[in-house]
C-alpha positions in Angstrom: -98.1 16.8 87.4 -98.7 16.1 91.0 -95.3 15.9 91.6 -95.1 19.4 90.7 -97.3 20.4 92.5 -95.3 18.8 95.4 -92.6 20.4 94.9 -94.5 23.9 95.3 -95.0 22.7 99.0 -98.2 21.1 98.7 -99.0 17.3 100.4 -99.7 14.2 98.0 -103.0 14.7 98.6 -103.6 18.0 98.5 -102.0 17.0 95.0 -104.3 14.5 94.3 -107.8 17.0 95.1 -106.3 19.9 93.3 -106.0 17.6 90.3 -109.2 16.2 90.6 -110.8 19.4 91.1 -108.9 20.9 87.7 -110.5 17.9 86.0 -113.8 18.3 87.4 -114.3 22.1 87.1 -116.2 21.4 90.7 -117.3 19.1 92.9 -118.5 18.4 96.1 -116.1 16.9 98.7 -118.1 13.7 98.4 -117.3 13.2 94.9 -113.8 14.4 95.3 -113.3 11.7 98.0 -114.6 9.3 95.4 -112.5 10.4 92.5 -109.4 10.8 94.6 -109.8 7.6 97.3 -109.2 10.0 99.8 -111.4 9.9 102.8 -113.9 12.9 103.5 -112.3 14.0 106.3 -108.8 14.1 104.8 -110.2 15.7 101.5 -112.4 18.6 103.6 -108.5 18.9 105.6 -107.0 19.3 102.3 -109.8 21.6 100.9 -109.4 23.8 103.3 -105.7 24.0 103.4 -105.9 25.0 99.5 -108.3 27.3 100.5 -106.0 29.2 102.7 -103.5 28.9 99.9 -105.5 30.6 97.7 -106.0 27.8 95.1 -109.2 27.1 95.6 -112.7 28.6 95.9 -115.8 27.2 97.4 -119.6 27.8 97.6 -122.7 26.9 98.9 -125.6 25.1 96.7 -128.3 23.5 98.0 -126.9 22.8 101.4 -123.6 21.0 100.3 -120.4 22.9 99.5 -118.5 23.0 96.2 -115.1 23.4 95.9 -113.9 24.6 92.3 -110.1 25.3 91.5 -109.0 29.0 91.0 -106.6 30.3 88.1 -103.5 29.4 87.1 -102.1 32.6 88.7 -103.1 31.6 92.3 -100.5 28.7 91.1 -98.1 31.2 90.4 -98.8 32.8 93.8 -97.9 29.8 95.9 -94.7 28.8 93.9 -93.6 32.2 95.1 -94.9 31.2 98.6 -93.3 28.0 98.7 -91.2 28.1 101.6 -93.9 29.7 104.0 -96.3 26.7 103.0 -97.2 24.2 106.0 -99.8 21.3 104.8 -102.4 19.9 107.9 -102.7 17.5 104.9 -99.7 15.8 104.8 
């Protein structure tokens, strides 16, 4: 699946915290960096780099931020994109 996901345009590891979002349902980046091996720094990169793409969503509890994935159709919106995509997380 992360493959696929590559081939939209997106990095390996912007692969790998998508998927472990969509597993989670959310998570902070903290956990995500556990769940993916992904440093924190990388994985806040990658979060934000989704965010822009419209894939995912954050939010603010209790002081830490929470990433959580959007709908399949955001997915739809960045195959379209593809071409256009440029990854900080690469």
């Amino acid at each position: 699946m992360e493959k696929g996901l590559e081939v939209l345009g997106l990095s390996k590891k912007e692969a790998q915290v998508y998927f472990a979002l969509v597993r989670a349902s959310q998570s902070s980046v903290g956990k995500l960096s556990q769940l993916t091996g992904i440093n924190r720094r990388s994985v806040y990169d990658c979060a934000e780099s989704l965010m822009a793409s419209g894939l995912v969503s954050y939010q603010i509890l209790a002081r830490k931020r929470f990433s959580s994935p959007q709908s399949s159709r955001a997915l739809m919106q960045c195959s379209r994109k593809k071409g256009r995509l440029q990854s900080p997380c690469r």
